[in-house]
N, C-alpha and C positions, 0 to 999 in steps of 0.2 A: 504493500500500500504506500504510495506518497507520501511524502511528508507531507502538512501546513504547518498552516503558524498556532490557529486553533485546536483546544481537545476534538476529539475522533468522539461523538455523539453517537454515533451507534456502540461504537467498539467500548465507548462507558457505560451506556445499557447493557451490553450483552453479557462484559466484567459485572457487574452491580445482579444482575439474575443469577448470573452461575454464583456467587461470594454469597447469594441468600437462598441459591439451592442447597448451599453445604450446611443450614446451620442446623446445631447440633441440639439435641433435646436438653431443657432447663439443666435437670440435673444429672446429663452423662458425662461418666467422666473413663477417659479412654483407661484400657487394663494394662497395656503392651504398649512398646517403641513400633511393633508392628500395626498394631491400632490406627496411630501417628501415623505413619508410613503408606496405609490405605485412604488416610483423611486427604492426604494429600493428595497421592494418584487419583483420586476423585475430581479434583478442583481444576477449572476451567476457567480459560479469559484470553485475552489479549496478550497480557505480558507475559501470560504463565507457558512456559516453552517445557516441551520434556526435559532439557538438558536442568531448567531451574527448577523443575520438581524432582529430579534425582541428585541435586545438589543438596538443597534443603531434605530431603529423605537421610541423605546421609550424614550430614552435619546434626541433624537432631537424633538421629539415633547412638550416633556415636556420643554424643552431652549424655544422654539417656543412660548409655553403659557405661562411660564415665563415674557419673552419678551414683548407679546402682552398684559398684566396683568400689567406692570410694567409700559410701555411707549405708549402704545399705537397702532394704525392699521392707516392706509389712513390719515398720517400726523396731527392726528385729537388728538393726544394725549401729553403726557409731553413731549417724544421727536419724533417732526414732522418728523423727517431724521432717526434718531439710533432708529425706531419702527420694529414691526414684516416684514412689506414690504420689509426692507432694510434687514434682515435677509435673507425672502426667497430669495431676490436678490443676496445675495450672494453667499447661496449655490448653486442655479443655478448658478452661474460665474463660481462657484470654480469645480463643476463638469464638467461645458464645457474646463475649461482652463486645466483641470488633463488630458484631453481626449486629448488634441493637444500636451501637454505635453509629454502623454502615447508615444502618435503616435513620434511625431519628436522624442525621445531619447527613443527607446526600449530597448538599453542596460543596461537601469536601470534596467529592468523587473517590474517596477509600476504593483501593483499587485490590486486585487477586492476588498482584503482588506485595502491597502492601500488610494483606493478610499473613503470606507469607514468612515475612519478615518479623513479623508479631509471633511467630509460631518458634521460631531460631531465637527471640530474643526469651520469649519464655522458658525453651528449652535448657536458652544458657545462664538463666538468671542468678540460679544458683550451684552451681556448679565448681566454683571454689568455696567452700566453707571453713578454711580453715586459717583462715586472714582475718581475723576481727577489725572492722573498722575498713575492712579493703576487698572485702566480699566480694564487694558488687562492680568495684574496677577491673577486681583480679579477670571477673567474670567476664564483662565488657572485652577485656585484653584475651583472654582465649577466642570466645566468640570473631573479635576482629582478625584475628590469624586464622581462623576455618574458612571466613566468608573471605580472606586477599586471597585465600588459595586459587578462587573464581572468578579474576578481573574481570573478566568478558559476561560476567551474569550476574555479582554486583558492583555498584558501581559506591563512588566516594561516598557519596549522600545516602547511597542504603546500608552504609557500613557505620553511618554514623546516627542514622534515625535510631537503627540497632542498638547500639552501646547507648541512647541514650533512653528507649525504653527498660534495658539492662539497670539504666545509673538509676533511673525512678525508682525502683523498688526500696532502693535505698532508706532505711524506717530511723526515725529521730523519735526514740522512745520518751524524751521530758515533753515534747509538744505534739504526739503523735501525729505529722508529718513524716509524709514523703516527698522525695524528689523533685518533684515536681518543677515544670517551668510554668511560668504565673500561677503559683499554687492558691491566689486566693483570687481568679478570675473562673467561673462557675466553666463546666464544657459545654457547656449550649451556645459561647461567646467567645469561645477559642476561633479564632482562624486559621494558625496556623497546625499541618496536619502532624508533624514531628509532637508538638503539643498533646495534640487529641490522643495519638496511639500510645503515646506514655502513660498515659491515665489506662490503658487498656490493661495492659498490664501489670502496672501498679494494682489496679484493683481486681485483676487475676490473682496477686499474689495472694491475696486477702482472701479471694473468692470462698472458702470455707469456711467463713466467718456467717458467710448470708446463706448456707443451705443446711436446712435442719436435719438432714439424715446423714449430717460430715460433721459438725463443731464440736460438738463435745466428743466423740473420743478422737478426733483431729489437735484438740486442745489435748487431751490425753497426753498424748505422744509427746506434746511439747512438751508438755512435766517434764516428763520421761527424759526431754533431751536436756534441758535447762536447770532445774534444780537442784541443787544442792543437797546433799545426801540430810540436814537436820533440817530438810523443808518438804522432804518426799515422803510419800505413805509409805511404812517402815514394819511390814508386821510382828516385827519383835521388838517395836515397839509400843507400848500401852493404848487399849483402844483412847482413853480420852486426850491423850498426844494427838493421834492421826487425827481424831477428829478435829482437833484444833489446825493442823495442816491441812484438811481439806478446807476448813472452814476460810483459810486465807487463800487457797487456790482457787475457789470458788467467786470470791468476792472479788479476787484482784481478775478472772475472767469476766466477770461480769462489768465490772468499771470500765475494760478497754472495749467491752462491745458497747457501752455507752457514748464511750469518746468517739468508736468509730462510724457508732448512728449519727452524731454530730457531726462527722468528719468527712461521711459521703454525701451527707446532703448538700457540706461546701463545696465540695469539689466537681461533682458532678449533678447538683441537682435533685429536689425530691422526688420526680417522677423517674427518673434514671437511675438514683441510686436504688430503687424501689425494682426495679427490673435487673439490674447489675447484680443486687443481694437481697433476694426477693423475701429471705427469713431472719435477717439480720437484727429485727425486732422483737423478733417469735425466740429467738437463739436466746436472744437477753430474758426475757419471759421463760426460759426453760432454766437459766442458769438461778433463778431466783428462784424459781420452785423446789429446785435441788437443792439449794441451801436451806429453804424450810422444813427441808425432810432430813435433811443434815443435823437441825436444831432436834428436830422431833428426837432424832435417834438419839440426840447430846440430852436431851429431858427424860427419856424414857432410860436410859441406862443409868441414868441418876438415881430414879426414884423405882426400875426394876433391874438389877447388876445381872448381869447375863443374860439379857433381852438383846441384844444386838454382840457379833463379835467380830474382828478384823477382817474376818473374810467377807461378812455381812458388807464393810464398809470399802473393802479395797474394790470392787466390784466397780466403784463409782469413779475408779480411775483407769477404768481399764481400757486399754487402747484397739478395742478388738469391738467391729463396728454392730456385730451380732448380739455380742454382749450389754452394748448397752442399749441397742434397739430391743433386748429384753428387758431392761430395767423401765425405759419410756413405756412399756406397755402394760408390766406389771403397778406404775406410779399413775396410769391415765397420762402418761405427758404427751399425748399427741398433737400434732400442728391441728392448731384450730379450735383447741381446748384450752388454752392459756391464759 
């Protein structure tokens, strides 16, 4: 096709149809690098050439077994939370949230390949974990040496939208901030699309904050990987100990899903973030009910001493996602009950 000087109007409709035939259901979240690998040989457009779908096939899979080599699968490794799970979990976010994205602001023209790039930057986002403070450069600076391997399929600017949804994940725990470029201008007023796609993934990384059948034993894991041995459920040590360490795991989960209902409605808006993390309210509602059942148990073992025991109580940190979709059923804690 010719060049012009203007966009290609059809060849942006035909990208724009194929980028919102691939989107994904609310809350699937891919199992496999092979998963990944088919999402892609799926996806159609303009920019999208075979040679740049088996680039990105292989660059994300390769992060993927990186990842899953370095830290671990099913919370079972060095890190229970930032392992391969939480990978594919995000780029499942990051391509559900590019799609709603796509949809509410088309006069971006978010493009196939743009999607793309969202998919490698998720891939790579975490992928060095063992930099405190430099995570998410380290990350960026691999990612950048995979995609110069392919001058001829990306180019300067898609190497650097890259590392800069990469740098956005980046989290500032005293003011619960990320990254962000103009991070106190809403996304519905962004123009620029480097802008817009950082938010995508930024709030992919989150993405299991807003789906009630992921948070809590998602949050699990994180114990599991963060905690300090006199702040973890310890069954040798005293039930009313642990109780008092759930008691504070619970509470300080619940304040940062507060911060972070506050924190998407800035960024992204309340009808978007509403669709972005569609239980991100419900999650904070589940995490208070657990705490009042947490109390009960601390009342009841007071006034009955071996009415509740450690195992009773470890249950409720279990990172095992069957386990506690059993406990939500036996509490009534279902979405929509809250």
């Amino acid at each position: 096709m010719p060049e012009t000087n203007g966009p290609d109007l059809e060849s942006i409709a035909t990208e724009k149809q194929h980028v919102e035939k691939a989107t994904t259901l609310p809350e699937h979240v891919f199992a496999s690098a092979h998963d990944v690998a088919d999402y892609i040989d799926a996806l159609e457009g303009a920019e999208i050439t075979p040679e740049l779908k088996e680039a990105v096939k292989t660059q994300v899979t390769e992060a993927i077994a990186s990842i899953e080599e370095k830290y671990g699968t099913n919370g079972e490794g060095a890190k229970p939370f930032h392992d391969r799970d939480h990978t594919l979990e995000v780029i499942s976010d990051a391509i559900r949230t590019f799609d709603i994205v796509a949809q509410a602001m088309p006069h971006l023209q978010l493009t196939g390949k743009d999607k793309l790039l969202t998919i490698i930057a998720a891939g790579y986002h975490d992928i060095e974990q063992d930099q405190p403070g430099q995570n998410e450069v380290q990350s960026g600076e691999l990612c950048e040496q995979a995609m110069n391997k392919h001058p001829d399929l990306f180019s300067t600017e898609d190497v650097t939208k890259t590392k800069s949804m990469i740098g956005a994940t980046t989290y500032n725990f005293k003011n619960h901030q990320q990254a962000l470029t103009n991070p106190d201008t809403p996304l519905a007023e962004l123009t620029d699309k480097k802008a817009v796609i950082e938010r995508v993934v930024a709030g992919a990384d989150f993405g299991g904050l807003g789906f009630f059948d992921r948070q809590w034993w998602r949050g699990n894991r994180l114990a599991k990987e963060i905690l300090p041995p006199d702040k973890s459920f310890d069954p040798a040590e005293s039930l009313f100990t642990n109780i008092q360490r759930l008691e504070t795991w619970f509470e300080g989960q619940k304040k940062f899903l507060h911060d972070h209902i506050v924190y998407t409605k800035k960024i992204y808006g309340t009808d978007l973030a509403h669709a972005i993390h569609p239980h991100l309210e419900d999650n904070y509602k589940l995490y208070d009910a657990v705490e009042r059942h947490i109390a009960h148990i601390k009342d009841s073992v007071a006034t009955q001493p071996g009415s509740f025991s450690n195992a009773d109580l470890e249950r409720f940190m279990s990172t095992d996602p069957i386990v506690i979709g059993q406990i939500k059923e036996e509490l009534g804690l279902t979405l929509g009950s809250l």
